[in-house]
C-alpha positions in Angstrom: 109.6 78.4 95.9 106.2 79.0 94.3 103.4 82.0 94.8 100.0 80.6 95.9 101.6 78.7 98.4 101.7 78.4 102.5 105.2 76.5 103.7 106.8 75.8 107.1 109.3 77.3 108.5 111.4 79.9 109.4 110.7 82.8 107.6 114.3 84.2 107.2 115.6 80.8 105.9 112.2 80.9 103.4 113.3 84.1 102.3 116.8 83.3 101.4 115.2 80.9 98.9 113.4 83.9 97.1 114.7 85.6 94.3 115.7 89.3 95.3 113.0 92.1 94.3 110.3 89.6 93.8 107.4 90.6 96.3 105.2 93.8 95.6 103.4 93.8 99.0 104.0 92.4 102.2 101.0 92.4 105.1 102.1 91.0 108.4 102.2 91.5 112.2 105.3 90.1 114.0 105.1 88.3 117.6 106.5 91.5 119.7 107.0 91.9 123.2 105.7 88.8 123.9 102.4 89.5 124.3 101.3 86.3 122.8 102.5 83.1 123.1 103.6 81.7 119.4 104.4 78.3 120.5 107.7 79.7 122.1 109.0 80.9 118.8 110.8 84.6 118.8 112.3 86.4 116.0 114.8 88.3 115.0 113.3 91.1 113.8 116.9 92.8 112.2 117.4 89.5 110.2 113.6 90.3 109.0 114.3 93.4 107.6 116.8 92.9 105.6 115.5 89.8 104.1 112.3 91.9 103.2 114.2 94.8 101.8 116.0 92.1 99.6 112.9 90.5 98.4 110.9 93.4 98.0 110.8 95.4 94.3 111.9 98.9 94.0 109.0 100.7 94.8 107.3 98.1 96.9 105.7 98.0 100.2 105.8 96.8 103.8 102.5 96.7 106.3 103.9 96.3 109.6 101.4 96.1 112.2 103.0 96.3 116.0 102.2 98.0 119.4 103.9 97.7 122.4 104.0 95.7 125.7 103.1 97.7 129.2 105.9 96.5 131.9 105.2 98.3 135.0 103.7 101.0 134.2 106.2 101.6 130.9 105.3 101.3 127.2 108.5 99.3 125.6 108.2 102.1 122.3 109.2 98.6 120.6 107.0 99.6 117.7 109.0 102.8 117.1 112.4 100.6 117.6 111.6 98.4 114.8 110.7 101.2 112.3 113.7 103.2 113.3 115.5 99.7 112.6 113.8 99.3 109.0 115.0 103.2 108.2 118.6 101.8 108.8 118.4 98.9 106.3 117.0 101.0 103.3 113.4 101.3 103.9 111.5 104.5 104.1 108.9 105.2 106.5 106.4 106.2 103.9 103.3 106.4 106.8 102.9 105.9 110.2 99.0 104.7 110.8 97.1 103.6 113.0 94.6 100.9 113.6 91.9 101.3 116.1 89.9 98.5 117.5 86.0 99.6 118.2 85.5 96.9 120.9 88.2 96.5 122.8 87.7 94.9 126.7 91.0 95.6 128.1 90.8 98.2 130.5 93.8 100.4 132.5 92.9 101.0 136.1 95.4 104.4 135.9 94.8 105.5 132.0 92.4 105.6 128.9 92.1 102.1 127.2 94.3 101.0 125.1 92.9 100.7 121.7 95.2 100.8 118.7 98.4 99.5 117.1 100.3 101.4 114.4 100.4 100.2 111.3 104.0 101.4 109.5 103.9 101.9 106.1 107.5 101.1 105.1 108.3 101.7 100.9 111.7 100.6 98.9 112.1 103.9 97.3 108.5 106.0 96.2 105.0 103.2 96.5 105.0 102.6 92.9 101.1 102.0 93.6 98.5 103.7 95.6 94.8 103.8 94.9 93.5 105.9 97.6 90.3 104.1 99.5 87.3 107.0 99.1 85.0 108.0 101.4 81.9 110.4 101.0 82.2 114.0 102.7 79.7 114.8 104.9 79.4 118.4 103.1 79.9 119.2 99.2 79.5 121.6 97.0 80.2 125.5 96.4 80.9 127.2 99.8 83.2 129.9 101.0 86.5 128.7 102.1 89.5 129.8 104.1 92.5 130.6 101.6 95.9 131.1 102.2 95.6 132.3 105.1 99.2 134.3 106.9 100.5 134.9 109.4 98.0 138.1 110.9 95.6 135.3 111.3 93.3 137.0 109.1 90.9 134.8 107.8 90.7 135.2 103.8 88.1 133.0 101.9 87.9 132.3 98.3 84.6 130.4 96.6 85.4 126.6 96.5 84.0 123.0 95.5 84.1 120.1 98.3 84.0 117.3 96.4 81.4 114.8 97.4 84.4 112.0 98.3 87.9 112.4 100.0 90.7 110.2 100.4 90.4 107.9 103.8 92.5 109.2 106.3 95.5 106.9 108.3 93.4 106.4 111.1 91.3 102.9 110.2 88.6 101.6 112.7 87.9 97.4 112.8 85.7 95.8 114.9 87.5 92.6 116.4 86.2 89.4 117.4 84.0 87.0 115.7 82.2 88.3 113.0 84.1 91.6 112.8 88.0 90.3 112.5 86.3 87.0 110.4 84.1 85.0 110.2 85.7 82.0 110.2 85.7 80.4 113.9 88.8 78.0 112.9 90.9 81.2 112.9 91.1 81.9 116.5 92.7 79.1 117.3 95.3 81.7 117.0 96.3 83.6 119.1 96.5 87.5 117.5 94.2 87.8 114.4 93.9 90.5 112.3 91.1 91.9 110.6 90.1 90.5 107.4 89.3 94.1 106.8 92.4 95.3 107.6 94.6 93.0 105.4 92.3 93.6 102.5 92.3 97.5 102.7 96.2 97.5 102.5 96.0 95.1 99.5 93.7 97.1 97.7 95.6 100.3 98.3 99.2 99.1 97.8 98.8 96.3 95.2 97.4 96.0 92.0 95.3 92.2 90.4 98.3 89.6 89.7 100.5 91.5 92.1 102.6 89.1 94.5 101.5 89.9 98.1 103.5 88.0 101.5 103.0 87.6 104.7 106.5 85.8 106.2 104.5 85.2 109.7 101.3 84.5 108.4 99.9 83.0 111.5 95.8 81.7 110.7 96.4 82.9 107.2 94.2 86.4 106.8 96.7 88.3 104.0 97.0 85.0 102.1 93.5 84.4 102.0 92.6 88.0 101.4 95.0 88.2 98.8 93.7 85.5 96.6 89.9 87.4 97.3 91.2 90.3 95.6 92.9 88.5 92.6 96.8 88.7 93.8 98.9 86.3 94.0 99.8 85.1 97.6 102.8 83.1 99.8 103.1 82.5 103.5 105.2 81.1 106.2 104.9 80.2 109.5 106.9 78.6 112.0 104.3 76.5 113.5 103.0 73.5 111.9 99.5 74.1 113.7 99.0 77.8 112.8 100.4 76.5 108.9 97.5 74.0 109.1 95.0 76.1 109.9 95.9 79.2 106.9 95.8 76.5 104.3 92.2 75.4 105.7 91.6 79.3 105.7 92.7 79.3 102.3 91.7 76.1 100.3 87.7 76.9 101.8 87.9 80.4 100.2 89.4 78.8 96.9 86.8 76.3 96.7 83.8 79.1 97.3 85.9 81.1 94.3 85.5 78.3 91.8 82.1 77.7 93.2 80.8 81.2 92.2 82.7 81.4 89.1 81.1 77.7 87.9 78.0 79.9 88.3 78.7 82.4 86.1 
């Protein structure tokens, strides 16, 4: 089984080809509850799990973005079954975050809109790489801050420095659709894409250049194609020969605008 490669077929069986403790980062969203139709293909999401806590290195990472279905009324918590279900096989749950969707049309008649899906953050052992995605603070410098403050409530303040950039926090915002999940139009011939955005963000945070990053349900290709953007190494599966077809497309037009702007250097 080589990296920088896109194959067909179930990912479980493509996995038991894999050498155990191989992959540094996996980014992918499984087909749950049904919400889409993925040419009729389910999965067996406990099979998954253990396949990816095999392959994974000690101190690797798992993105595993997931909501849940609505059935009458009632959220299926699937999300929170799965994670629960990648505890059990060895995994920690390292973060629970969530991804919001700026632009999303579908509308509750009875509650707010629905306008996230977590994004579990599941680590064999302690991430053996974060670098933290920085954002600039709206204040900085010297001011007078609250310091250990007990429990009379009283508020005691102390001279401190904001710094002029924080961390990001676990709450990441994407614009979907054309031009904000990608640009490329061949991609929604899928039926779920993810933000390029998205998938680049947890590669940058969780991997490092050379780094092997998966995606065992790859669907249009986003993490693979992102990957090899951001100078890892990529491999992805699908089940369907279309959705196959159309990550390679995905990926061999971003290769050839690589060596394009590299000639020019």
């Amino acid at each position: 089984m080589k990296f920088n490669e896109i194959y067909c077929g179930n990912c479980i069986n493509i996995m038991k080809e894999l050498d155990s403790n191989c992959i540094d980062l996996t980014v992918t969203s499984p087909p749950y509850d049904q919400l889409r139709n993925y040419n009729g293909y389910d999965f067996d999401c406990q099979g998954i799990a253990e396949e990816l806590f095999r392959v994974t290195k000690k101190g690797g990472v798992v993105v595993w973005v997931v909501g849940d279905k609505i059935i009458k009324g009632n959220k299926t918590l699937t999300s929170f079954k799965q994670a629960l279900l990648f505890q059990e096989v060895g995994f920690n749950v390292h973060d629970v975050m969530i991804y919001q969707k700026k632009n999303t049309p579908f509308m509750r008649s009875n509650a707010y809109t629905n306008c996230y899906e977590f994004m579990f953050i599941f680590s064999k052992g302690s991430p053996k790489t974060f670098n933290p995605i920085r954002e600039r603070t709206v204040r900085h410098g010297k001011e007078m801050l609250v310091h250990n403050k007990g429990a009379d409530g009283v508020n005691k303040k102390i001279l401190k420095e904001l710094k002029k950039e924080k961390t990001k926090n676990n709450i990441w915002c994407y614009a979907v659709g054309l031009g904000g999940t990608t640009c490329d139009k061949i991609a929604f011939q899928h039926p779920a894409v993810f933000p390029e955005k998205l998938a680049e963000d947890h590669i940058v945070s969780w991997s490092n250049p050379g780094d092997v990053v998966f995606d065992p349900m790859c669907g249009s290709g986003t993490t693979c194609k992102m990957a090899l953007v951001n100078n890892r190494n990529y491999l992805g599966c699908d089940i369907s020969e279309e959705y196959v077809k159309i990550a390679k497309e995905r990926v061999s037009s971003n290769n050839l605008q690589i060596n394009l702007f590299s000639n020019k250097q």
